[in-house]
N, CA and C atoms as an extended XYZ file, in Angstrom:
534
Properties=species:S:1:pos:R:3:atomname:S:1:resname:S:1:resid:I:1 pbc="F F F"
N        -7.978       -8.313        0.521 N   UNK     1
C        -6.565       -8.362        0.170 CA  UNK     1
C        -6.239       -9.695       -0.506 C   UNK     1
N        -6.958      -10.552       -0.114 N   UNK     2
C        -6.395      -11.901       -0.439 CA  UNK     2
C        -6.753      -11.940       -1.878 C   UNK     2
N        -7.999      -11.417       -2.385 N   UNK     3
C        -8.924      -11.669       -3.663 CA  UNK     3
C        -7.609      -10.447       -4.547 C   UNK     3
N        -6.923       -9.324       -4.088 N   UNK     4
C        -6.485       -9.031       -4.771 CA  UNK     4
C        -5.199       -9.962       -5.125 C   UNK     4
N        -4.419      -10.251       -4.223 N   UNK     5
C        -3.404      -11.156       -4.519 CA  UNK     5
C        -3.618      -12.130       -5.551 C   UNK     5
N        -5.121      -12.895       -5.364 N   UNK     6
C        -5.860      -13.562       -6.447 CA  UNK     6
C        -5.262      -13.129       -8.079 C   UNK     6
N        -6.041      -12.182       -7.798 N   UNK     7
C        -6.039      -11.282       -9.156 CA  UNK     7
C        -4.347      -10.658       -9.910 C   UNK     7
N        -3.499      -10.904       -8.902 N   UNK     8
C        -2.240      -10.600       -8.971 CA  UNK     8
C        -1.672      -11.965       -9.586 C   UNK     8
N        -1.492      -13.025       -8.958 N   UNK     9
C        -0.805      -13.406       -8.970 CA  UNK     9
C        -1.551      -14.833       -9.445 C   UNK     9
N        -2.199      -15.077       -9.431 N   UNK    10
C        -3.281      -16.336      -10.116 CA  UNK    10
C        -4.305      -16.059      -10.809 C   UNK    10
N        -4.103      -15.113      -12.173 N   UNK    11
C        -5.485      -14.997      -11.947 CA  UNK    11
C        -6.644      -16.091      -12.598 C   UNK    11
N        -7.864      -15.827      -12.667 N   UNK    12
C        -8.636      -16.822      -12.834 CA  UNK    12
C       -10.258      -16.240      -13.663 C   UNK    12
N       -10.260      -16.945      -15.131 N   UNK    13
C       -11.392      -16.858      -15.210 CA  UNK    13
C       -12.996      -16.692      -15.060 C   UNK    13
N       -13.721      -16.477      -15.415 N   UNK    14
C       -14.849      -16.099      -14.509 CA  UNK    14
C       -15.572      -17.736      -14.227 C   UNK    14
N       -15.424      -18.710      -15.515 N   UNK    15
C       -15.423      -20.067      -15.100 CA  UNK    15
C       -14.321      -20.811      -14.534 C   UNK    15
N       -13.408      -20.174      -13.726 N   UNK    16
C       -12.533      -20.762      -12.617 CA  UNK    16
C       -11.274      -21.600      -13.017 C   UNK    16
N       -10.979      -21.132      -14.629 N   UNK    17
C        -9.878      -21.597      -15.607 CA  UNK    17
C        -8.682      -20.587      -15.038 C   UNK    17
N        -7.434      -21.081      -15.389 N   UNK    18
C        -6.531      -19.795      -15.165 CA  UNK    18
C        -6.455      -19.029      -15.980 C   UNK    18
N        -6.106      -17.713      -16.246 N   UNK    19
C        -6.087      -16.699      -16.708 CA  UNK    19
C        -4.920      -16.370      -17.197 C   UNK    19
N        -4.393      -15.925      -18.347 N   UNK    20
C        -2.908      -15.932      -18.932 CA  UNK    20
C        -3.229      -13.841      -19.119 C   UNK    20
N        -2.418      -13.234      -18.492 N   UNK    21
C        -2.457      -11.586      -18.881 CA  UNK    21
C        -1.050      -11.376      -19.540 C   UNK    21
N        -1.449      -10.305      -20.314 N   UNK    22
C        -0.459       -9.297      -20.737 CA  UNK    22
C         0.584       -8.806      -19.666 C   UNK    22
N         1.285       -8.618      -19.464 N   UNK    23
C         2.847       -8.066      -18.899 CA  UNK    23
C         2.126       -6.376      -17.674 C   UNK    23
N         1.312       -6.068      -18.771 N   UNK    24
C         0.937       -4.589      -18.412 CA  UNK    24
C        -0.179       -4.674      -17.317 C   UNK    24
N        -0.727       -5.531      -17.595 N   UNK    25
C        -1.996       -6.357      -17.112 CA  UNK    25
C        -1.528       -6.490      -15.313 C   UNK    25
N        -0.824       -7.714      -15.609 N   UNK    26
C         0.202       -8.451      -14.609 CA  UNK    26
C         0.695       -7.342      -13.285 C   UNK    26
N         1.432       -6.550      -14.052 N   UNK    27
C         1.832       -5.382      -13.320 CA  UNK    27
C         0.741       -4.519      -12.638 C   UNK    27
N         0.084       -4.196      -13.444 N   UNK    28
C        -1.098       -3.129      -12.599 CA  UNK    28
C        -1.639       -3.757      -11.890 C   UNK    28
N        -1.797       -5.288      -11.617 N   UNK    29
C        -2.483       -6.091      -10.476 CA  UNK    29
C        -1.434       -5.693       -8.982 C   UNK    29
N        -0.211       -6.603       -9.794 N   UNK    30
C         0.589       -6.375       -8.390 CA  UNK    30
C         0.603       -5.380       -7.861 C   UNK    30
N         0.587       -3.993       -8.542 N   UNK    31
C         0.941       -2.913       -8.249 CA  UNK    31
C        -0.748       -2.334       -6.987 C   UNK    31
N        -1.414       -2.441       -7.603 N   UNK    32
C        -2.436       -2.568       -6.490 CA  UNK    32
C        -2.555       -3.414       -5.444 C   UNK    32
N        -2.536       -4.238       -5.892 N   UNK    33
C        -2.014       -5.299       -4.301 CA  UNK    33
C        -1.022       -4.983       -3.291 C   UNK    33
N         0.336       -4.778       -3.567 N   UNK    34
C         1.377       -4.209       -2.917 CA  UNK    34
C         1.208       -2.655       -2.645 C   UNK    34
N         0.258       -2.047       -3.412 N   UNK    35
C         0.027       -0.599       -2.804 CA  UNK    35
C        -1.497       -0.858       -1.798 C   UNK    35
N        -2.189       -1.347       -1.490 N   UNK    36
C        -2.977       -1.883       -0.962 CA  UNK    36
C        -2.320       -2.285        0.584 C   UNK    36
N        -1.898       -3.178        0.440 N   UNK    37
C        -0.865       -3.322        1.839 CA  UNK    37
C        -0.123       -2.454        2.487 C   UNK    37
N         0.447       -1.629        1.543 N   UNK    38
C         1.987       -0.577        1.613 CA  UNK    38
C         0.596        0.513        2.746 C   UNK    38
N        -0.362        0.942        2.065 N   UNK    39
C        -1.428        1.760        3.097 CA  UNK    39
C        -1.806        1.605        4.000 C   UNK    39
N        -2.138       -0.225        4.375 N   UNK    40
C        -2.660        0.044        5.428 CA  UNK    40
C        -1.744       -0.096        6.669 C   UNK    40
N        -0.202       -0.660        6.278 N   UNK    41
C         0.834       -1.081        7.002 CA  UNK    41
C         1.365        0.202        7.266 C   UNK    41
N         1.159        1.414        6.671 N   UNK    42
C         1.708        2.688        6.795 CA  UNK    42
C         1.096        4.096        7.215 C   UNK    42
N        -0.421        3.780        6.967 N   UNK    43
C        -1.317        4.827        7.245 CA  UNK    43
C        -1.010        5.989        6.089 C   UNK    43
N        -0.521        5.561        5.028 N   UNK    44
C         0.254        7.134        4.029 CA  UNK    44
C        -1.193        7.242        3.085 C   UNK    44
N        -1.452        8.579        2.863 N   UNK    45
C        -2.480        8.421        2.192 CA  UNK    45
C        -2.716        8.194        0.755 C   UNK    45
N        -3.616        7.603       -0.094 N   UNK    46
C        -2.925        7.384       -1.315 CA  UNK    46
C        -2.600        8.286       -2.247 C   UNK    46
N        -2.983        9.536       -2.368 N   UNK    47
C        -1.757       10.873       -2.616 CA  UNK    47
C        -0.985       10.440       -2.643 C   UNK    47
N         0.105       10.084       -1.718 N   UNK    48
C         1.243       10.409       -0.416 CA  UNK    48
C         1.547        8.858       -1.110 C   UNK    48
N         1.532        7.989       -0.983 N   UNK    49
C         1.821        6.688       -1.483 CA  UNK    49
C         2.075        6.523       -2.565 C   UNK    49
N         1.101        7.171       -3.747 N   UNK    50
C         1.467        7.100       -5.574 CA  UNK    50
C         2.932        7.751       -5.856 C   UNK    50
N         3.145        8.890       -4.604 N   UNK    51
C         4.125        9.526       -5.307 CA  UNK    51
C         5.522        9.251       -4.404 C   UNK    51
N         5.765        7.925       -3.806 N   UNK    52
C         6.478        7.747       -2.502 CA  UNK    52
C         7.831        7.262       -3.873 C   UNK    52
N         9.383        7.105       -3.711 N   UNK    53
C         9.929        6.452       -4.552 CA  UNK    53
C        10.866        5.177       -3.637 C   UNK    53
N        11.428        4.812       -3.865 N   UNK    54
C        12.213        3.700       -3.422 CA  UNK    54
C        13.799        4.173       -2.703 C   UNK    54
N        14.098        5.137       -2.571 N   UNK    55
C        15.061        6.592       -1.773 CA  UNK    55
C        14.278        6.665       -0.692 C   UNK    55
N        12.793        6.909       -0.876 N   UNK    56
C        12.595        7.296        0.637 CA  UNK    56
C        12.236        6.026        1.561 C   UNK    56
N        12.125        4.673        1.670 N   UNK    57
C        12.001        3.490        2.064 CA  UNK    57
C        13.219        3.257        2.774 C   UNK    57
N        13.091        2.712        4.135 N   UNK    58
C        14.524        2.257        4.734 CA  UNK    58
C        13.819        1.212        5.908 C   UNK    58
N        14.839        0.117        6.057 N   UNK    59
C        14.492       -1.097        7.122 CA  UNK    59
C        15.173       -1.008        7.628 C   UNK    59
N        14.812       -1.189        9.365 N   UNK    60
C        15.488       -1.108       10.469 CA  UNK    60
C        14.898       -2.312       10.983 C   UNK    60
N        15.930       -2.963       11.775 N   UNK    61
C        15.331       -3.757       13.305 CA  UNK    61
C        14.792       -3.400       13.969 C   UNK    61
N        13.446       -4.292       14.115 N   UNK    62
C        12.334       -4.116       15.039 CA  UNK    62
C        13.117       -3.634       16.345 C   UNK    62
N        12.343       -2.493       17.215 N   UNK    63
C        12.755       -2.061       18.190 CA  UNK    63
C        11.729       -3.156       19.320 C   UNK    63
N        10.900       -3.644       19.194 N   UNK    64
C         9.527       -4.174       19.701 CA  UNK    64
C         9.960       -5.883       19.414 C   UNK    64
N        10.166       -6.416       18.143 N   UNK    65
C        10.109       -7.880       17.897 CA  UNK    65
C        11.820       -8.143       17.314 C   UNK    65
N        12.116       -9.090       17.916 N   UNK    66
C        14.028       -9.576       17.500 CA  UNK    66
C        13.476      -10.730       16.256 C   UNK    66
N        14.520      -10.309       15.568 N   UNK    67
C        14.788      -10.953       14.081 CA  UNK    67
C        13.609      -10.417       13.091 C   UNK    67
N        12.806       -9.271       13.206 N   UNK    68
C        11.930       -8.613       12.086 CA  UNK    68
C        12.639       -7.254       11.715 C   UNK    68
N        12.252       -6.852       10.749 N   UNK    69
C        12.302       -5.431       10.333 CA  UNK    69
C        11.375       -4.641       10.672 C   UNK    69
N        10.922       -3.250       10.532 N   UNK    70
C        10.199       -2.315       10.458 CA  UNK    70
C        10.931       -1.650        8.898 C   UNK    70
N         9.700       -0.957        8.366 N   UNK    71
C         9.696       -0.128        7.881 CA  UNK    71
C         9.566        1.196        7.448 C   UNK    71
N        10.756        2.389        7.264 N   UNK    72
C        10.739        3.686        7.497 CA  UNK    72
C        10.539        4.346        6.179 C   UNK    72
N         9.319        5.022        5.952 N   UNK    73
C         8.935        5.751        5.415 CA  UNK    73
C         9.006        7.249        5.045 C   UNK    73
N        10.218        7.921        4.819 N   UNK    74
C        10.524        9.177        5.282 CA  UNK    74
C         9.839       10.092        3.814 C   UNK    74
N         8.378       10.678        4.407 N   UNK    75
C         7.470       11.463        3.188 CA  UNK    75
C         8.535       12.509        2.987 C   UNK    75
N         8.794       13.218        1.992 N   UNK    76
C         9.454       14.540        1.709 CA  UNK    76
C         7.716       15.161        2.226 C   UNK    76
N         8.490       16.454        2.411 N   UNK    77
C         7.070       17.773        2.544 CA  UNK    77
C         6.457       17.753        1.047 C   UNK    77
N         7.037       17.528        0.110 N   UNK    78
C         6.736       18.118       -1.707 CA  UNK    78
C         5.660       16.704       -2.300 C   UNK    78
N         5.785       15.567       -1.383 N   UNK    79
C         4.694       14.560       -1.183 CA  UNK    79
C         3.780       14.162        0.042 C   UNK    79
N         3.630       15.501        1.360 N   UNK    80
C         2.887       15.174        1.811 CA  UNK    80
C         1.469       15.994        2.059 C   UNK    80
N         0.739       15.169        2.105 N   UNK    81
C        -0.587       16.667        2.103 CA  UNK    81
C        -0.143       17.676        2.858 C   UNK    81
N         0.452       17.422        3.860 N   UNK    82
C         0.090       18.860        5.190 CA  UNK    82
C         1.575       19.689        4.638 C   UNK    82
N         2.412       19.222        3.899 N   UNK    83
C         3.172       20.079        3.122 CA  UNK    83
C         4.862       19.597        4.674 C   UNK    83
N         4.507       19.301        5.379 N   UNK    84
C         5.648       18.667        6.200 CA  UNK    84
C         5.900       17.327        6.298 C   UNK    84
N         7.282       17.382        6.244 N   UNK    85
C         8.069       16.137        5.854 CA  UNK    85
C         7.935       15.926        7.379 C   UNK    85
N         8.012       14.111        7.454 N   UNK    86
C         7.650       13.201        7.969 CA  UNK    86
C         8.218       11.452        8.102 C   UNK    86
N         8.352       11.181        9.039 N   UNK    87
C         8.704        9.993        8.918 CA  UNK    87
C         7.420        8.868        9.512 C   UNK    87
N         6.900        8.051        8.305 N   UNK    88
C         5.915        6.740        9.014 CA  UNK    88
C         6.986        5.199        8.880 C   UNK    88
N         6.482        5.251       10.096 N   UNK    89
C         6.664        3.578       10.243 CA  UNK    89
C         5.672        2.537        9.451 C   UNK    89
N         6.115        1.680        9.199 N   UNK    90
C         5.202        0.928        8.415 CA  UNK    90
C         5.793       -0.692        9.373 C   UNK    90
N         4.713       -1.450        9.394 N   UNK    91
C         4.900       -2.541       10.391 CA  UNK    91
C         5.448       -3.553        9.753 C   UNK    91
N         6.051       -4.217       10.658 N   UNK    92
C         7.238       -5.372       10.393 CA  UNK    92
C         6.265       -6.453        8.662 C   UNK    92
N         5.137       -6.551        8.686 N   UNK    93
C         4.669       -7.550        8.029 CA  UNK    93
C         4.943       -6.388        6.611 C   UNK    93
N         4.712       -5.306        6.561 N   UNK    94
C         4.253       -4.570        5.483 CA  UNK    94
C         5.757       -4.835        4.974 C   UNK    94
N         7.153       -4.496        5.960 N   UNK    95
C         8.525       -4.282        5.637 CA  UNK    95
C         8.756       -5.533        4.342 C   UNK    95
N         8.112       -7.129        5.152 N   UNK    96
C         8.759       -7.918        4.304 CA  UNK    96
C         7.708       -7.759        3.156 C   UNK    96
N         6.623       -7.597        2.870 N   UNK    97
C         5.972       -7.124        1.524 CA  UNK    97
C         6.779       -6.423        0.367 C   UNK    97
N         7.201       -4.945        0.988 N   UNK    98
C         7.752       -4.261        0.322 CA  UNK    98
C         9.224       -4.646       -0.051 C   UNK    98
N         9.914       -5.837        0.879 N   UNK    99
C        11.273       -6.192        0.181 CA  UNK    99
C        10.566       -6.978       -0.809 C   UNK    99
N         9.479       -8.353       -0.975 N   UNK   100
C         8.828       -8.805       -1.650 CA  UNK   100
C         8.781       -8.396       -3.142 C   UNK   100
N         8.184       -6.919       -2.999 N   UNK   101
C         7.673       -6.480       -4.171 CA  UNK   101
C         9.227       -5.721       -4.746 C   UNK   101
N         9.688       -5.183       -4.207 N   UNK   102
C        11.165       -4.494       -4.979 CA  UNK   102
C        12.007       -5.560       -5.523 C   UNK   102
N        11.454       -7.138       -4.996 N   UNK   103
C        12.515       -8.085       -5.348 CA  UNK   103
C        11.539       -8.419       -6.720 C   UNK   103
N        10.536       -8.391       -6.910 N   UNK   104
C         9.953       -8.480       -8.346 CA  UNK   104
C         9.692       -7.946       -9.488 C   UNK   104
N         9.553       -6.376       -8.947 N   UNK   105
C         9.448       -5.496       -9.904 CA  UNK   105
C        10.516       -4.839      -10.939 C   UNK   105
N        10.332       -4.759      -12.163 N   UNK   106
C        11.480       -4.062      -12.763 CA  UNK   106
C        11.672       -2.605      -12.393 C   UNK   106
N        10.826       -2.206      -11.495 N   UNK   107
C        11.205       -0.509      -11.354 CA  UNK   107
C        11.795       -0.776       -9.788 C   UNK   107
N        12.705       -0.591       -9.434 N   UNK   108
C        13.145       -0.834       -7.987 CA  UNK   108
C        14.952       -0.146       -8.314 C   UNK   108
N        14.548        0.902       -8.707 N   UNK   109
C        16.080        1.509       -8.772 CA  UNK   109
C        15.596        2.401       -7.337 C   UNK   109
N        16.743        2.770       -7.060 N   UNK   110
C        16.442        4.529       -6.027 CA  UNK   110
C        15.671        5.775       -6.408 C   UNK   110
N        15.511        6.055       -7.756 N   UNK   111
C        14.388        7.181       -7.960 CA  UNK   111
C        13.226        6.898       -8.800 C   UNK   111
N        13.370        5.497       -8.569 N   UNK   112
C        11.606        4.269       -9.200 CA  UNK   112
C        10.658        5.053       -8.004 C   UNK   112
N         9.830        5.229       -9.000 N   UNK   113
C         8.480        5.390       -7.958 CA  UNK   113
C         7.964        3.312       -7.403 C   UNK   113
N         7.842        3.778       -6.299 N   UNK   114
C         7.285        2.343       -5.752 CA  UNK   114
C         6.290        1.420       -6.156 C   UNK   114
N         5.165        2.340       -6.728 N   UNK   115
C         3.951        2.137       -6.784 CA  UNK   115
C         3.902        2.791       -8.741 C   UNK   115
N         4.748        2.302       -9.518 N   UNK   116
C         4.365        2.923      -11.250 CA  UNK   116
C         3.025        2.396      -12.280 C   UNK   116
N         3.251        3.337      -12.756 N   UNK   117
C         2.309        2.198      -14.185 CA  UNK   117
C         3.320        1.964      -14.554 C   UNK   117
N         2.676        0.416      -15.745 N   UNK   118
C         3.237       -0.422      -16.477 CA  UNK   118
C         4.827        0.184      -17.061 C   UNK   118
N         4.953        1.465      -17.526 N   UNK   119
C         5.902        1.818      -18.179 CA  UNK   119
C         6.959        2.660      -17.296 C   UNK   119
N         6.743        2.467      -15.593 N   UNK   120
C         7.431        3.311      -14.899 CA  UNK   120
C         7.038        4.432      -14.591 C   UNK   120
N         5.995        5.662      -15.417 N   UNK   121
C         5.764        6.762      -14.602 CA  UNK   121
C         5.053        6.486      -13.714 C   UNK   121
N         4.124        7.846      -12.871 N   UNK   122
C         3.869        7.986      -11.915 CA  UNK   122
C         2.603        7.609      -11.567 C   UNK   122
N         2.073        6.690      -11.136 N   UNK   123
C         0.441        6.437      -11.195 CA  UNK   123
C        -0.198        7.443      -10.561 C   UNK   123
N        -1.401        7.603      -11.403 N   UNK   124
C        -2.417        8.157      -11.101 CA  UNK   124
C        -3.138        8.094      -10.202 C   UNK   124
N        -4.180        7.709      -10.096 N   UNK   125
C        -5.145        7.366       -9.141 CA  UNK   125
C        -5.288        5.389       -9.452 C   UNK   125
N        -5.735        4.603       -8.103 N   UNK   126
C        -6.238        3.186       -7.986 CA  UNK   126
C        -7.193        2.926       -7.607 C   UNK   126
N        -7.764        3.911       -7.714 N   UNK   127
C        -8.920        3.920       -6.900 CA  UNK   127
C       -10.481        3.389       -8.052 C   UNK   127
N       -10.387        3.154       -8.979 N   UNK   128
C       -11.124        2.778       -9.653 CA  UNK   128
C       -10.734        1.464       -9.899 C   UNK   128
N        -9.616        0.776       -9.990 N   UNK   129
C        -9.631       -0.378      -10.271 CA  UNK   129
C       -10.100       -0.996       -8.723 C   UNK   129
N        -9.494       -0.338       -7.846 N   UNK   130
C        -9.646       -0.931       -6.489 CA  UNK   130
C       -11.417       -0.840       -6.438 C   UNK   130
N       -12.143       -0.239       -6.929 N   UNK   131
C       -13.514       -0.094       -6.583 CA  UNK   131
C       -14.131       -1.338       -7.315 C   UNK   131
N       -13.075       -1.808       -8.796 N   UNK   132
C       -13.787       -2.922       -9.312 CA  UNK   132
C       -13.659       -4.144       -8.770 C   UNK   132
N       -12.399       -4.192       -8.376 N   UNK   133
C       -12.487       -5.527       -7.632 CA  UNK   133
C       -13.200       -5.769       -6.250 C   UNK   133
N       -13.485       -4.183       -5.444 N   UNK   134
C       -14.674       -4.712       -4.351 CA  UNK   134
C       -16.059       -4.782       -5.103 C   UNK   134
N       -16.522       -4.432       -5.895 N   UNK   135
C       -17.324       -5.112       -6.661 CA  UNK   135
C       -17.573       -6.196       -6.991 C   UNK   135
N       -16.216       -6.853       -7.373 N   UNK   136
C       -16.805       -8.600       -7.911 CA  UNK   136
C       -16.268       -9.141       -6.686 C   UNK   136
N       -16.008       -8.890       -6.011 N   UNK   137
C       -16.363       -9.426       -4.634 CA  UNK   137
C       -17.257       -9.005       -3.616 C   UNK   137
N       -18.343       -7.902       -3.955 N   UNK   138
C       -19.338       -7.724       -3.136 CA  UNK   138
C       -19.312       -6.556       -1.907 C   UNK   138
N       -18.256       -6.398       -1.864 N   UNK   139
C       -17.503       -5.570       -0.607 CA  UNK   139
C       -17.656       -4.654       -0.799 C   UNK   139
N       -18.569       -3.105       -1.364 N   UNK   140
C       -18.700       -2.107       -1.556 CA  UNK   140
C       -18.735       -1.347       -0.104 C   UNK   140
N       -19.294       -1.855        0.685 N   UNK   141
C       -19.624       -0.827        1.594 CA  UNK   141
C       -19.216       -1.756        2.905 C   UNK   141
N       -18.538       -0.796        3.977 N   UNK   142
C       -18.002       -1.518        5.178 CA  UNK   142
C       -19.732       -2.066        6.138 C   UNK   142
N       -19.181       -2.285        7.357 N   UNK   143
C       -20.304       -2.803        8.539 CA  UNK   143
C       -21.316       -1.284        8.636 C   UNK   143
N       -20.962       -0.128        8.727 N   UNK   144
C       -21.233        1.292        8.825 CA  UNK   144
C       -22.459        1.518        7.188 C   UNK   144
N       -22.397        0.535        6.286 N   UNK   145
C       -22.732        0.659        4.839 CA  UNK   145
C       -22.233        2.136        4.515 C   UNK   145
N       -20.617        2.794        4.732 N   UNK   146
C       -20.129        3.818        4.063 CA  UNK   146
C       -19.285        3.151        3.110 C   UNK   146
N       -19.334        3.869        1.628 N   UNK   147
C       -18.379        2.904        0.641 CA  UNK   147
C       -16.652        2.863        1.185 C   UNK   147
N       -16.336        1.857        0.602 N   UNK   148
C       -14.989        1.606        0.870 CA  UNK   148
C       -14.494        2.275       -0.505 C   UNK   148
N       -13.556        3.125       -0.292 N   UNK   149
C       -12.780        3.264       -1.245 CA  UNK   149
C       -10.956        3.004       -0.773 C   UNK   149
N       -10.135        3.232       -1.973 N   UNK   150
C        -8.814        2.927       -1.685 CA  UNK   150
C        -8.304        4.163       -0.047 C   UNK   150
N        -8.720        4.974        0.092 N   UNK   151
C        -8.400        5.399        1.182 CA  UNK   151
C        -8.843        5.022        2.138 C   UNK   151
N        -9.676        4.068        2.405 N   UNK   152
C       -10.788        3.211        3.880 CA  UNK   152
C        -8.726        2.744        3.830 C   UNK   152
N        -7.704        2.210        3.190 N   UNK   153
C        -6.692        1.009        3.419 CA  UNK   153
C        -6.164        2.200        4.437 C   UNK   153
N        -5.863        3.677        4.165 N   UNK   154
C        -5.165        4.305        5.633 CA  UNK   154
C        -5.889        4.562        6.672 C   UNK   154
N        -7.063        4.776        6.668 N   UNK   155
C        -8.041        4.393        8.165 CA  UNK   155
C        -7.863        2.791        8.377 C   UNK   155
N        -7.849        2.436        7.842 N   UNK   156
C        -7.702        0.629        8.334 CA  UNK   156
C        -6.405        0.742        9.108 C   UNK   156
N        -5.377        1.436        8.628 N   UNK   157
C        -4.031        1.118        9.139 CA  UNK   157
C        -4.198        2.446       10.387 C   UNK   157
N        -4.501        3.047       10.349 N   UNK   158
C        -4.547        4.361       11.606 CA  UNK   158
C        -5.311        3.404       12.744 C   UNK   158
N        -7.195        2.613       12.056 N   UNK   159
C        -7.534        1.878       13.074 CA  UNK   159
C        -6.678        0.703       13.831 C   UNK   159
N        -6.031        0.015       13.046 N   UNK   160
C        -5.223       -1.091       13.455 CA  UNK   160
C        -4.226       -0.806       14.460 C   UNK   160
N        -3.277        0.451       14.440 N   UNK   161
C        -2.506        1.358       15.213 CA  UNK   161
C        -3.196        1.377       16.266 C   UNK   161
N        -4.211        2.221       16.714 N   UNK   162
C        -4.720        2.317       17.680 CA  UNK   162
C        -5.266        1.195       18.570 C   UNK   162
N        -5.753        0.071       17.707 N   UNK   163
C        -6.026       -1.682       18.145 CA  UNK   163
C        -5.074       -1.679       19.005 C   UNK   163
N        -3.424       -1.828       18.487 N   UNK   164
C        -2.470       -2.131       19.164 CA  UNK   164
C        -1.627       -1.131       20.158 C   UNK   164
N        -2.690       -0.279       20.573 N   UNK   165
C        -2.512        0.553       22.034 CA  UNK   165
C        -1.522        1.285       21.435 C   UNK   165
N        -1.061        1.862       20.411 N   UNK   166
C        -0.266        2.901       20.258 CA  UNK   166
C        -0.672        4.134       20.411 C   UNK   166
N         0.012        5.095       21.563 N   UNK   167
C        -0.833        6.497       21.546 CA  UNK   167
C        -1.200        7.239       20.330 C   UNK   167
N        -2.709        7.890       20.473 N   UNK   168
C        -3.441        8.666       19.168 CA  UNK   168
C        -2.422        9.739       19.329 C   UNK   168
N        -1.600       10.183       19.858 N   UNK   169
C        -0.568       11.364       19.548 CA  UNK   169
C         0.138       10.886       18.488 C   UNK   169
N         0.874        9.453       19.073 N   UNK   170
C         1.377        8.890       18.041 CA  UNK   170
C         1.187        8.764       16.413 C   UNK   170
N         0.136        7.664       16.415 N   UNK   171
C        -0.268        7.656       15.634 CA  UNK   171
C        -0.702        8.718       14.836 C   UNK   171
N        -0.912       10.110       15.148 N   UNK   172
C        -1.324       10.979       14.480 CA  UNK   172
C         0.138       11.753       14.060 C   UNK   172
N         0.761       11.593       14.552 N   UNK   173
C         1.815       11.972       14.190 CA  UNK   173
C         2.628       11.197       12.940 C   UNK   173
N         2.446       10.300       13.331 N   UNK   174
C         2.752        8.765       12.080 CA  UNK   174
C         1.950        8.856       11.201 C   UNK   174
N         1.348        9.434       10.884 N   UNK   175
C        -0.228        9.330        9.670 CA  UNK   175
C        -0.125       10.817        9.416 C   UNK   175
N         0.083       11.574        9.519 N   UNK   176
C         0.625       12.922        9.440 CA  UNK   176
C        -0.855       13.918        9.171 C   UNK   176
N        -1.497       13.660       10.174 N   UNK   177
C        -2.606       13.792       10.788 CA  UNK   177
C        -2.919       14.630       12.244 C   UNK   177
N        -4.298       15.529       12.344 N   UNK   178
C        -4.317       16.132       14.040 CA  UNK   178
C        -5.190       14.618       14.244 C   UNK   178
């Protein structure tokens, strides 16, 4: 995550100069970075994430921690795999990310997709850029040597859930998952 932020927001030559990008450039970094987080803070799968818009996002006060947010994720059924609408929580750290990123981006109206290409439509797949940058950082394959791809970020966030003793009912219910 950090190497993507790198790549977002500093980026840097391959001889360790800074890097000046294009606008379009710029954007498709952040936009992986902040969708990168948005997964694993949410468990949504990246289906379910490309096509999330800024309508269905809502912050509430932590029920658990005073003075944080949480973040509510309410999938329509017409964006979720299992075809039922859903509400995920997404954790207090992911909440201030995502105010983060709506406070930077030019697409942050109410029917902006969250996660656009450069010109606002609907992204495709990230999963190839995300494969290049675990590449030049080496990271292809987890401890298990199974490849990481952009969907290992909602098992990361389902595993992390469960880290923090939240019931697997739960959580499966939150990940919209048996």
């Amino acid at each position: 995550v950090s190497r993507l932020w790198e790549r977002a927001f500093a980026p840097k030559k391959k001889d360790g100069t800074p890097q000046t990008l294009n606008k379009a450039h710029v954007h498709e970094r952040q936009v992986l970075y902040f969708l990168v987080v948005f997964m694993g803070g949410t468990m949504l799968r990246p289906s379910e994430a490309t096509r999330i818009r800024w309508r269905h996002l809502a912050w509430k006060q932590s029920s658990l921690k005073e003075g944080v947010e949480d973040l509510l994720v309410h999938v329509p059924a017409a964006v979720s795999k299992t075809k039922e609408k859903r509400v995920a929580v997404g954790t207090n750290r992911v909440a201030e990310y995502m105010r983060q990123w709506k406070s930077i981006t030019a697409f942050n109206d109410n029917d902006d997709f969250v996660f656009p290409r450069s010109g606002g439509q609907q992204l495709g797949s990230a999963n190839t850029s995300f494969k290049k940058v675990l590449k030049e950082v080496g990271a292809t394959h987890d401890h298990d040597d199974l490849k990481i791809t952009l969907y290992s970020c909602r098992h990361y966030g389902i595993t992390a859930a469960l880290k923090r003793d939240i019931p697997i009912l739960e959580v499966a219910l939150l990940a919209g998952t048996s």
